[in-house]
C-alpha positions as CSV (number, residue, x, y, z in Angstrom):
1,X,1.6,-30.7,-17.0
2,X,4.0,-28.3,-15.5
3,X,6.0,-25.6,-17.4
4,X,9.3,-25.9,-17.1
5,X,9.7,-22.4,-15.6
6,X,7.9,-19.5,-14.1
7,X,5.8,-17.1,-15.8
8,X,6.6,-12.9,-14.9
9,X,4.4,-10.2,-14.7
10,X,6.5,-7.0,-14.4
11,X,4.3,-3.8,-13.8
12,X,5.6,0.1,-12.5
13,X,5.5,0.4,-8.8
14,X,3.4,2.2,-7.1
15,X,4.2,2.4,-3.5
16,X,7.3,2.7,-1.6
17,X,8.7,2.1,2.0
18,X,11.8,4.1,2.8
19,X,13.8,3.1,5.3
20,X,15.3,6.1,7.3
21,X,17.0,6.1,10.4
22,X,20.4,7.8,12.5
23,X,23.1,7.4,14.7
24,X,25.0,9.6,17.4
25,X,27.8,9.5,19.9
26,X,28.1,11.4,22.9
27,X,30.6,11.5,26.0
28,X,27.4,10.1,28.3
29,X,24.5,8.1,28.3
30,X,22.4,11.3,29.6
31,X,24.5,13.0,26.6
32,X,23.8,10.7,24.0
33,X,19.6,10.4,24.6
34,X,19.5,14.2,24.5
35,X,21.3,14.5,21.3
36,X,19.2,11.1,19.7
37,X,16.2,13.0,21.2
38,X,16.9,16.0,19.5
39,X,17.7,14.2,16.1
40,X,14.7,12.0,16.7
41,X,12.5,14.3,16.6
42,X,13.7,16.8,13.9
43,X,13.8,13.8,11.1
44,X,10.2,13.0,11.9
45,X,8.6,16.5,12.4
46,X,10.6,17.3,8.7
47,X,9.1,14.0,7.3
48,X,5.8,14.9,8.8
49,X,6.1,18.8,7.5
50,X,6.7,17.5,3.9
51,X,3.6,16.1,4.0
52,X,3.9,12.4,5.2
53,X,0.7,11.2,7.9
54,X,1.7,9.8,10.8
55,X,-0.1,6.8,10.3
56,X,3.0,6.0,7.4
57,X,5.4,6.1,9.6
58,X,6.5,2.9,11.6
59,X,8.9,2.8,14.1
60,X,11.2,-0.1,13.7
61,X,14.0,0.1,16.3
62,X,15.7,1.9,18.8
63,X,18.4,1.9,20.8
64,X,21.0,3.4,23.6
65,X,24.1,1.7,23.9
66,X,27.8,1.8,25.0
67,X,30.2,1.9,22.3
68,X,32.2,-1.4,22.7
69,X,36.3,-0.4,22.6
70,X,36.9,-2.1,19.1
71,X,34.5,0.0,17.5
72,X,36.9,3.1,19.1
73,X,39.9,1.5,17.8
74,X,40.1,3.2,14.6
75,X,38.6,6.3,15.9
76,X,41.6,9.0,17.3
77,X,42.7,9.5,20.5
78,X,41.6,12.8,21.0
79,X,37.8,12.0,19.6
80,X,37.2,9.0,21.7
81,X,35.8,10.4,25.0
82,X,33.1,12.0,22.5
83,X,32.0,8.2,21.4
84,X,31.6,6.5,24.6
85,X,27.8,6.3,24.2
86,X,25.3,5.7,20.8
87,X,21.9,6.1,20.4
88,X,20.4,4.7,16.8
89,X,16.7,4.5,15.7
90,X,15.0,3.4,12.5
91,X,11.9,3.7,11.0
92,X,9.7,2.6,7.9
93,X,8.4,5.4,5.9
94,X,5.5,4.3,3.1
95,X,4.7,7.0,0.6
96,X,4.2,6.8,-3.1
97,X,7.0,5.3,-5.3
98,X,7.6,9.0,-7.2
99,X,7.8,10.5,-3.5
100,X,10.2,8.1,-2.3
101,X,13.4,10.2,-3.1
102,X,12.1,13.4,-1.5
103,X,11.0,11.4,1.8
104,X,14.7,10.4,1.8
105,X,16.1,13.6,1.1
106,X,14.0,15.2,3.3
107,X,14.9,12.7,6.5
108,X,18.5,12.9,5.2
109,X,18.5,16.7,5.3
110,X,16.9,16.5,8.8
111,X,19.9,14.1,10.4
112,X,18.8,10.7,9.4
113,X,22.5,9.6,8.3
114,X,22.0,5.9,8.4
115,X,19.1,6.1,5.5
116,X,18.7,4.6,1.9
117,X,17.0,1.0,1.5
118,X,13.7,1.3,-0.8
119,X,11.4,-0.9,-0.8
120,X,9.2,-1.1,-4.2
121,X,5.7,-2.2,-4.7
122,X,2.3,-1.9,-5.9
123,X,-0.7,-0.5,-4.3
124,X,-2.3,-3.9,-4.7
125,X,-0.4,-7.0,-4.5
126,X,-3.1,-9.6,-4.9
127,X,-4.1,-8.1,-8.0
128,X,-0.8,-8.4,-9.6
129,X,-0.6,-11.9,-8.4
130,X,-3.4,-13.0,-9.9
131,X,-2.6,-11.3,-13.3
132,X,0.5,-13.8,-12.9
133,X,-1.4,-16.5,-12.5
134,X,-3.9,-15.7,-15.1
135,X,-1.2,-15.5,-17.7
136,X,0.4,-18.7,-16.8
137,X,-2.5,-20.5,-16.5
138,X,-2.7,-18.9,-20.3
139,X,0.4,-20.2,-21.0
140,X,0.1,-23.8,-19.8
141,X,-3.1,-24.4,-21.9
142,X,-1.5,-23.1,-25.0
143,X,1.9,-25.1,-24.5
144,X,-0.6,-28.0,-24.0
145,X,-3.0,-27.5,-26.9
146,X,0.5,-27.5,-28.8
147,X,1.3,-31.0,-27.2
148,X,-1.8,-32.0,-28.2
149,X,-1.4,-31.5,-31.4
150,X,1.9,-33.3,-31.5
151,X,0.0,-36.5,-30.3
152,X,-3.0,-36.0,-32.8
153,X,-5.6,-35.2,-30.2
154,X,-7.7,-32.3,-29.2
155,X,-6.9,-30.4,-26.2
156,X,-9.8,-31.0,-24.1
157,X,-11.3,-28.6,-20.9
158,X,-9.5,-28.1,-18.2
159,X,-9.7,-31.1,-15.0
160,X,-7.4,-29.3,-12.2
161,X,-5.0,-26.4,-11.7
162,X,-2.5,-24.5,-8.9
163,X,-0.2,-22.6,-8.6
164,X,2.9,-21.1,-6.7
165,X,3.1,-17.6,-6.6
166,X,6.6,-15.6,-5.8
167,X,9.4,-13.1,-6.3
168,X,8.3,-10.4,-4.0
169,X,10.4,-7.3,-5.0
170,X,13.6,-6.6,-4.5
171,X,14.8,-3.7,-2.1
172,X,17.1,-0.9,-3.3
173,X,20.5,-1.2,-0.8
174,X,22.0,2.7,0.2
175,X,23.1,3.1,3.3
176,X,24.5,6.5,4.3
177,X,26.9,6.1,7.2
178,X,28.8,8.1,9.6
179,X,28.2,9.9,13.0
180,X,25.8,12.6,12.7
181,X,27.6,15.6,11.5
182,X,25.0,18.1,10.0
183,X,26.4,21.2,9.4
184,X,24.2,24.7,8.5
185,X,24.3,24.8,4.1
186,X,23.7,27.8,2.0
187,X,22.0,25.9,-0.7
188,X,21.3,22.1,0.1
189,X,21.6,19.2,-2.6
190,X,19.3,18.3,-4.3
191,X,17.8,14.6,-3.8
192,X,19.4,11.8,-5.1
193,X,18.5,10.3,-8.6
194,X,16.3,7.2,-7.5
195,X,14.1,5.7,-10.3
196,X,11.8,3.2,-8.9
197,X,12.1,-0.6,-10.0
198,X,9.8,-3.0,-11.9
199,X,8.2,-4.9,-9.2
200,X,7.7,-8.4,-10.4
201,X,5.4,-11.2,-9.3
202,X,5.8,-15.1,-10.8
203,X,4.1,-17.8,-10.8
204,X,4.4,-21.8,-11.7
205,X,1.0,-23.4,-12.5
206,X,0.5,-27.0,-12.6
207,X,-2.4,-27.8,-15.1
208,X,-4.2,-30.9,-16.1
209,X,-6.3,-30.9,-19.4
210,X,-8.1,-33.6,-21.1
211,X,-7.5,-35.3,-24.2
212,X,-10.4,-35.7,-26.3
């Protein structure tokens, strides 16, 4: 038999990758790698000071670019010879899921200005997919005992099984946009109010019992 849908297993994540990253603009191309370098490097040494390992951080990309004239056409006049060159860069952050706001804060703080996708999960994923299978296996035999039962037989062992396993979880969406404008603050904000998501694992299991 196979249920007509998918069982879920919810459970609290665990672990989180925060996506961080920054853009500049600069007269030059010799201009524009100085200031990335300079911004580059204070995100991560402030990620790494709050107590991130390097071996958590994951460089994802990087680049140094001329700005293409449409994307000055909005931009005024007088602020255009500033924005002839861009240099962005991205990385993956993985910390814990109730660390994940002060990794972005932190980054954010630091210059990262093009920051804010979260991606939840648990510390192990197998695990939780098993569970899922587990309890729709569960399932399945008890919506078959019940068909059984219809048809005046006894549900007998079980001959064959699989199953499907999906839903990985689904990514929180923030970006924080804008050239890199980070002026000195008295008092800084606090982080943003980010409470992590269910992460949910399903699963579609295709039984066969006997009938005894």
């Amino acid at each position: 038999m196979r249920l007509p849908r998918p069982t879920r297993l919810p459970a609290d994540a665990e672990v989180a990758t925060v996506h961080i990253g920054f853009q500049v603009y600069a007269a030059d191309s010799q201009a524009a790698y100085a200031l990335g370098s300079k911004t580059s490097n204070a995100i991560i040494d402030a990620v790494k000071k709050s107590g991130v390992e390097a071996s958590a951080i994951q460089s994802d990309a990087q680049n140094v670019a001329p700005v293409q004239p449409y994307e000055n056409q909005n931009i005024p006049e007088g602020q255009r010879a500033d924005r002839q060159f861009q240099v962005t860069q991205s990385w993956s952050v993985k910390t814990s899921a109730k660390n994940a706001a002060a990794v972005l804060d932190t980054a954010v703080q630091a210059g990262a200005n093009q920051s804010g996708q979260i991606d939840w999960d648990v510390a192990d994923s197998d695990a939780l997919e098993a569970k899922a299978a587990e309890s729709a296996l569960k399932r399945a035999h008890s919506i078959a005992d019940q068909m059984a039962k219809g048809l005046g037989a006894t549900l007998g062992p079980l001959v064959y099984a699989s199953n499907q396993v999906a839903e990985r979880p689904m990514p929180m969406a923030m970006q924080i946009g804008g050239p890199l404008l980070m002026k000195a603050a008295a008092s800084p904000p606090p982080p943003l109010a980010i409470s992590s998501q269910k992460v949910t694992r399903s699963a579609t299991v295709y039984a066969v019992f006997a009938i005894e």
